[in-house]
C-alpha positions in Angstrom: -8.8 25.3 -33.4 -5.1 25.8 -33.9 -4.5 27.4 -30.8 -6.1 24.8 -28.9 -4.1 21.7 -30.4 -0.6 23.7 -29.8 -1.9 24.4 -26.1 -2.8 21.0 -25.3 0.8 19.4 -27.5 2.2 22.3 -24.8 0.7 21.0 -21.6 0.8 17.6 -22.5 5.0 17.9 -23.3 5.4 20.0 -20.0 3.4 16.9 -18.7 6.0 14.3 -20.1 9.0 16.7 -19.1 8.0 16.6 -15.5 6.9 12.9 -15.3 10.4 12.0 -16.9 12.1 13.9 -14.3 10.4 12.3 -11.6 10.6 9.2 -12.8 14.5 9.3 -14.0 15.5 10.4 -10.3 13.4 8.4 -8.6 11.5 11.4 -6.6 8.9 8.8 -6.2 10.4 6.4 -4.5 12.9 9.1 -2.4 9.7 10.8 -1.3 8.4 7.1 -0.3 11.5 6.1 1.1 12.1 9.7 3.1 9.2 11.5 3.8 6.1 9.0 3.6 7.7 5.3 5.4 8.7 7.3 8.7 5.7 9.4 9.3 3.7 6.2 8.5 5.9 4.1 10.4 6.0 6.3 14.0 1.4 6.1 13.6 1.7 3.0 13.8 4.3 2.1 16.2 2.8 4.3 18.8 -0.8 1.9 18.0 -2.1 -0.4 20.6 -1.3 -4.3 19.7 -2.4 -6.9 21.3 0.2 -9.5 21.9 -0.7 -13.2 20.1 2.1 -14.3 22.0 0.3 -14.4 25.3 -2.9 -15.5 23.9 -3.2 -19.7 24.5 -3.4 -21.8 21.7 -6.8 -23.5 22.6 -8.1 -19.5 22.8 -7.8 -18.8 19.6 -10.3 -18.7 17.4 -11.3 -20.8 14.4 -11.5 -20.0 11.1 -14.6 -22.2 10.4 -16.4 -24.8 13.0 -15.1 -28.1 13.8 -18.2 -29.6 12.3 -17.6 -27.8 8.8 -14.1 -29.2 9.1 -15.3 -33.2 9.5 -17.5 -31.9 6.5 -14.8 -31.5 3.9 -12.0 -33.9 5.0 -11.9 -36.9 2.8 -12.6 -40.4 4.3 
């Protein structure tokens, strides 16, 4: 039983070591920042878009049904 409780105060202090060195040099946020944003960022550049731009105004669709609208306004 002794054995066990020194491992686990073992793994669980090499556990807080390597989260405090992550988390005092910011490897998080450099691997974010570096490594994740631009392979992210080039998938979805190279997606198709439609533009909104083009798209008329009387086009677009509603969010609920004019009638539903007249429904809830306030007299």
């Amino acid at each position: 039983m002794k054995k066990f409780i020194i491992g686990l105060l073992k793994v669980l202090g090499l556990t807080y070591v390597i989260l405090f060195i992550v988390f005092y040099f910011d490897l998080d946020g450099k691997f974010l920042y570096y490594i994740w944003e631009p392979n992210i960022v080039t998938r979805y550049d190279k997606m198709k878009k439609k533009d909104n731009t083009k798209t008329p105004y009387e086009k677009k669709e509603n969010v609920m049904p004019d009638s539903e609208v007249e429904k809830r306004t306030f007299n």
